[in-house]
C-alpha positions in Angstrom: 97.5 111.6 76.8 98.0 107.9 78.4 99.7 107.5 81.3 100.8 104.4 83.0 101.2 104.4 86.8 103.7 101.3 87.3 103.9 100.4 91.5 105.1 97.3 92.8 103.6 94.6 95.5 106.2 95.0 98.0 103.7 96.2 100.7 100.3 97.9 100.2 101.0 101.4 100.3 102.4 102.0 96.8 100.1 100.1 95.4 97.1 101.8 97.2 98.9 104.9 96.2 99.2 104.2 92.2 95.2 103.3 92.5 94.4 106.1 93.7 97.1 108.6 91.0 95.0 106.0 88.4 91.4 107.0 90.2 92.0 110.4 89.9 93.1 110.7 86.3 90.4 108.8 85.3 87.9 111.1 87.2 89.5 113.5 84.6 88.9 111.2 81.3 92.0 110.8 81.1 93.3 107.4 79.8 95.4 106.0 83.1 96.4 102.2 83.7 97.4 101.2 86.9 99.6 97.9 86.2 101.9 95.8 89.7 105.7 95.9 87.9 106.1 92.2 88.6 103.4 91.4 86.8 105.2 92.7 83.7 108.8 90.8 84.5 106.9 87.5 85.6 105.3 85.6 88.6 108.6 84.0 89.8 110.2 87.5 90.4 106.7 88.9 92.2 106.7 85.7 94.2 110.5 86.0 95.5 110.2 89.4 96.3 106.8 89.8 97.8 108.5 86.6 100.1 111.8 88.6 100.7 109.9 91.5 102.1 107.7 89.3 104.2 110.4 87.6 105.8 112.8 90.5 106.9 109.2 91.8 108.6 108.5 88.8 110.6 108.6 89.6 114.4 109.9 92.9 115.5 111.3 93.9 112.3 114.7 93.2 112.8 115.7 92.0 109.4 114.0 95.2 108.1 116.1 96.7 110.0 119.6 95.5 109.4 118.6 95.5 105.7 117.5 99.4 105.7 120.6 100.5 108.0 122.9 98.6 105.1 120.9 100.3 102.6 121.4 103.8 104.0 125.1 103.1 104.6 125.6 101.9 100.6 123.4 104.8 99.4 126.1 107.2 101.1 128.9 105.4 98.8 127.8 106.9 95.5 128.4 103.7 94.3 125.8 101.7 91.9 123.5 99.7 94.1 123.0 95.5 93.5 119.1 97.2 93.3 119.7 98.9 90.5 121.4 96.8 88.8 118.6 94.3 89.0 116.0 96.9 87.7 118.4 98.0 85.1 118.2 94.3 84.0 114.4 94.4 83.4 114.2 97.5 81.3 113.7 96.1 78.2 111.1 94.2 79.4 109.3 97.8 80.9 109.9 99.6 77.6 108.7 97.0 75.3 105.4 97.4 77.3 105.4 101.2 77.6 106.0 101.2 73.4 103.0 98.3 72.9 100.6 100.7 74.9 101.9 103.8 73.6 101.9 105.8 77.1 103.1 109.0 77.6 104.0 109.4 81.0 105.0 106.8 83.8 104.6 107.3 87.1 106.1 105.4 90.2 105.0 105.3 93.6 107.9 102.4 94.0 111.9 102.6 93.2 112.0 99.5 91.4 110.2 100.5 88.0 111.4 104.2 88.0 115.1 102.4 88.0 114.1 100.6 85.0 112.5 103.7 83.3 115.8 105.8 84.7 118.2 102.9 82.8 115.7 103.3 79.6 116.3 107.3 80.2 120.3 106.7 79.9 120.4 104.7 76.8 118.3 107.6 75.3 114.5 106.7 75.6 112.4 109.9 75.7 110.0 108.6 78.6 108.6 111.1 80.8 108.9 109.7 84.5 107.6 111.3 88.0 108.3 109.5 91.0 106.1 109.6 94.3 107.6 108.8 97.8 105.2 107.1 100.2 107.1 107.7 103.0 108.0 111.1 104.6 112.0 110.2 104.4 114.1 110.0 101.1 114.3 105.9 101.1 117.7 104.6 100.3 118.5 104.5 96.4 115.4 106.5 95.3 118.7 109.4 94.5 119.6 106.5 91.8 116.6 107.5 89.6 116.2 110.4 87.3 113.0 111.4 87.2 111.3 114.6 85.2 109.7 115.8 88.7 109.2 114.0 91.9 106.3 114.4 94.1 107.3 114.3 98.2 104.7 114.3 101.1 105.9 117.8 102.5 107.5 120.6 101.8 109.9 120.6 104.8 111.7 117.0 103.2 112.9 119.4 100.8 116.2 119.0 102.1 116.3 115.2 102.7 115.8 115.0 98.7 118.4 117.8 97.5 120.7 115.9 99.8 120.1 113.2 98.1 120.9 114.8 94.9 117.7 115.9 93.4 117.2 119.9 92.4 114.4 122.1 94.1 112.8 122.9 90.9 111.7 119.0 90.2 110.8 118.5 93.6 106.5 118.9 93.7 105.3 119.0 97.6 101.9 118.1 97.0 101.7 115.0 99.4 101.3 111.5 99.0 98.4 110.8 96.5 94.9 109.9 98.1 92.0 110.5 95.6 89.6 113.0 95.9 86.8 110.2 96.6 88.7 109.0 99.8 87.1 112.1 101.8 83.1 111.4 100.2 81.8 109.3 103.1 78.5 107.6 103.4 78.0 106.4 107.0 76.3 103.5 106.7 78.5 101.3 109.1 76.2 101.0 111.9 78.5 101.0 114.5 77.7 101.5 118.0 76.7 105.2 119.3 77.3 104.9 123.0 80.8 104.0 123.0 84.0 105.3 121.7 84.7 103.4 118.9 88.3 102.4 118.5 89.6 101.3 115.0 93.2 99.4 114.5 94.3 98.8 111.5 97.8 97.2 110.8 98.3 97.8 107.4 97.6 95.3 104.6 99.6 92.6 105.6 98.2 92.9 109.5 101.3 93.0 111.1 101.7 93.7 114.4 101.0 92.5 118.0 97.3 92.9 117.3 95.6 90.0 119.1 97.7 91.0 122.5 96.8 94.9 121.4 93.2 93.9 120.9 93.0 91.5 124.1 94.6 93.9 126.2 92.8 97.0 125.3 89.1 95.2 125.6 90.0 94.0 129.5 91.5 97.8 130.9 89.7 100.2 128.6 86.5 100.8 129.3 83.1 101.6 127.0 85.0 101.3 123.9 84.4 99.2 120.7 87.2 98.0 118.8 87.3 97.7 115.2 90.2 95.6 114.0 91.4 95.5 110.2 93.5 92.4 109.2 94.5 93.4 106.0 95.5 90.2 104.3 96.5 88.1 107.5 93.9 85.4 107.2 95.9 83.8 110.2 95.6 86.6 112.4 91.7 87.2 111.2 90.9 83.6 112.7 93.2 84.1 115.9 90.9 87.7 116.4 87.7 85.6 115.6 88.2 83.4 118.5 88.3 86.4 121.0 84.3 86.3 122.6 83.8 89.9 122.9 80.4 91.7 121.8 82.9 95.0 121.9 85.1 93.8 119.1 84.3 93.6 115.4 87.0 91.8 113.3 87.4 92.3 109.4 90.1 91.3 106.8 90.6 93.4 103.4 88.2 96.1 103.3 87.9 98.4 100.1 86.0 101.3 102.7 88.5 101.9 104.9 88.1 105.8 105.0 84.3 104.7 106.1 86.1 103.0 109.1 88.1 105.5 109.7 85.5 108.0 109.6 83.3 106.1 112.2 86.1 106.0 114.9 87.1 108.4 117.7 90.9 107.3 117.2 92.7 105.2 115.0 95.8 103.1 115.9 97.8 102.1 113.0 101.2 100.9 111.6 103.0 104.0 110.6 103.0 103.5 106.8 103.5 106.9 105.1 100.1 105.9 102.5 97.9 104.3 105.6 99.0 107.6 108.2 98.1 110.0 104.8 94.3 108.5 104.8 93.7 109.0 108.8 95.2 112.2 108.2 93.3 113.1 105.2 89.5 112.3 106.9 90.9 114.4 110.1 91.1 111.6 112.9 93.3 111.5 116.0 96.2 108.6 115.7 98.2 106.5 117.7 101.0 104.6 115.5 101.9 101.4 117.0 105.4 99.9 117.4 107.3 101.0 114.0 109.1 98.4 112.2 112.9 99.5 112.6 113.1 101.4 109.5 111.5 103.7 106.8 108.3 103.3 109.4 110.6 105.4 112.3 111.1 108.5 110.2 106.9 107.7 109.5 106.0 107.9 113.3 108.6 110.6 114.1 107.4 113.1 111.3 103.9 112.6 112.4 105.0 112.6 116.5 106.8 115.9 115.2 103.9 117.5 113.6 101.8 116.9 116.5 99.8 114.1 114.0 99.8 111.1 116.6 101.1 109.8 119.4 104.0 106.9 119.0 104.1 103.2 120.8 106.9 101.2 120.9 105.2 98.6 122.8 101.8 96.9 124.0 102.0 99.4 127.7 102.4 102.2 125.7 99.8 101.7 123.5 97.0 101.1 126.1 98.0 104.1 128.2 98.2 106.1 125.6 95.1 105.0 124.0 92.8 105.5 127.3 94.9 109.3 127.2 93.5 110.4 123.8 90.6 109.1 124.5 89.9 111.1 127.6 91.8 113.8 126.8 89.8 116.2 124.0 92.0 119.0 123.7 94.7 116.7 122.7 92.1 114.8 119.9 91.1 119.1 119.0 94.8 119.4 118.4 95.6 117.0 116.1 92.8 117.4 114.1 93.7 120.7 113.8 96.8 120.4 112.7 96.5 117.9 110.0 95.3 120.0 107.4 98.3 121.7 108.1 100.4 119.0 107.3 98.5 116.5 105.3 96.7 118.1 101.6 93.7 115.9 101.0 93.7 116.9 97.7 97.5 115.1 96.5 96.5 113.3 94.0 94.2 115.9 92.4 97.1 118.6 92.7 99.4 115.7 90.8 97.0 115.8 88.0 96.4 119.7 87.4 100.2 119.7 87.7 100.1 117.1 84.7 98.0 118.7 82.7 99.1 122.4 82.7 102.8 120.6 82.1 102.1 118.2 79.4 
């Protein structure tokens, strides 16, 4: 068997997700290729759309969030999206390079590609398809593909999905995919043993109010160490850099996050589905931190819901509910206790026994 696991850059978490799917089927000698769908249709169409998404992100999100309410209002219409018509457009494209690798599976942590696979399914193609959300809500559009089973982050969005059209019997609740490496953890950071350490991370991009967050946090909150992740922001790594604070340790990319993670007595995050899976996965209390208007609202309030993390909509609310978890130790006990209820560490495992016993 060769599978292809096909994401798109639109974002970090489904392409995080798709390395780890790739990870674990390898761990499994199994032939997996993890390939970014723009880089198949062309740099100019990777560059517009990786800008698009950036922009309607900018600030408080309110772009996003005009552009997601519009997008939930059309998917109600039944009526063929301007997305998928797009994606339809690049199918030949997709199949030419599923035929010249000869896969036999594609799967798609994005709704871009698995539109192009569900077009090349219409005209007759037999390409087997699974889909994984990365968020714990049925996106707009994702009702627009057709896939052979579709992988959701809990069995209790079972409904948002048949709503949306899909039956039960293709829907697999085994969570959003984190490889089974994510939880092997070698503490070697050397961080500070005296304090509580504090890690914010605002997703790859490093969006956010971080250098207020950080600022703020370091003045009122006392005996902590703050960890701050930048993702890709090399603006907002610079602005951190100037803060002169023996308390704070500022990094861009990392490719040891769960090592972070693992090291901290909370972790405040953007509530992306993928980034709120990992802290979930190594058993960490979480705050999320102001949600972009969107897909990142039904994030926070499934977690909120779950009694996964605490939600702030703003820079008050996350120091006073920081300096709260971190006094308050029942609360930490409780979340940790209930993620393994919610969140299965071993997704992306599951996803490949399911694989195998199927195909």
């Amino acid at each position: 068997m060769k599978i292809l696991v096909l994401s798109c850059s639109t974002g970090g978490g489904h392409n995080a997700c798709g390395h780890y799917i790739e990870e674990e089927f390898k761990e499994n000698n199994i032939v997996c290729d993890f390939v970014d769908y723009f880089d198949i249709l062309g740099p100019k169409a990777k560059e517009r759309s990786e800008k698009i998404y950036l922009d309607t992100t900018k600030g408080n999100g309110g772009m996003f969030k005009i552009a997601y309410k519009l997008g939930e209002a059309y998917s109600k219409t039944g009526i063929t999206s301007p997305v998928y018509s797009f994606n339809k457009l690049m199918r030949n494209k997709i199949n030419l390079y599923i035929e010249n690798h000869n896969y036999d599976l594609v799967i798609c942590p994005h709704l871009f590609p698995s539109m192009a696979i569900t077009a090349l399914k219409g005209e007759g193609e037999d390409i087997k398809l699974i889909n994984v959300a990365t968020d714990y809500h049925a996106i707009p559009f994702w009702e627009e593909t057709k896939p052979d089973y579709f992988v959701i982050p809990h069995k209790s969005l079972q409904d948002e999905f048949i709503n949306k059209g899909f039956n039960k019997e293709i829907l697999l609740d085994l969570g959003i995919s984190v490889s089974s490496s994510f939880s092997l953890i070698n503490n070697n950071l050397n961080l500070p043993s005296n304090k509580d350490i504090v890690l914010v991370a605002s997703g790859s991009m490093g969006f956010g109010k971080m250098k207020d967050i950080v600022e703020t946090m370091l003045k009122e909150i006392p005996n902590i160490y703050v960890v701050a992740i930048c993702g890709n922001n090399k603006k907002l790594y610079s602005e951190l850099q100037e803060i002169d604070n023996e308390n704070l340790l500022v990094k861009g990319y990392v490719n040891n996050i769960n090592e972070y993670i693992a090291a901290s007595t909370i972790v405040l995050t953007k509530p992306g589905g993928l980034t709120s899976t990992e802290v979930g996965v190594i058993r960490k209390p979480m705050i999320h931190l102001m949600p972009i208007p969107g897909v990142e609202n039904y994030n926070a309030e499934f977690f909120k819901k779950n009694g996964l993390s605490l939600v702030s909509n703003n820079i008050d609310e996350v120091i006073d509910n920081t300096s709260k978890l971190l006094k308050d130790k029942d609360l930490q006990k409780n979340m940790m206790e209930n993620q393994p209820k919610i969140i299965n560490k071993n997704s992306a495992k599951d996803l490949v026994e399911f694989v195998l016993s199927k195909w």
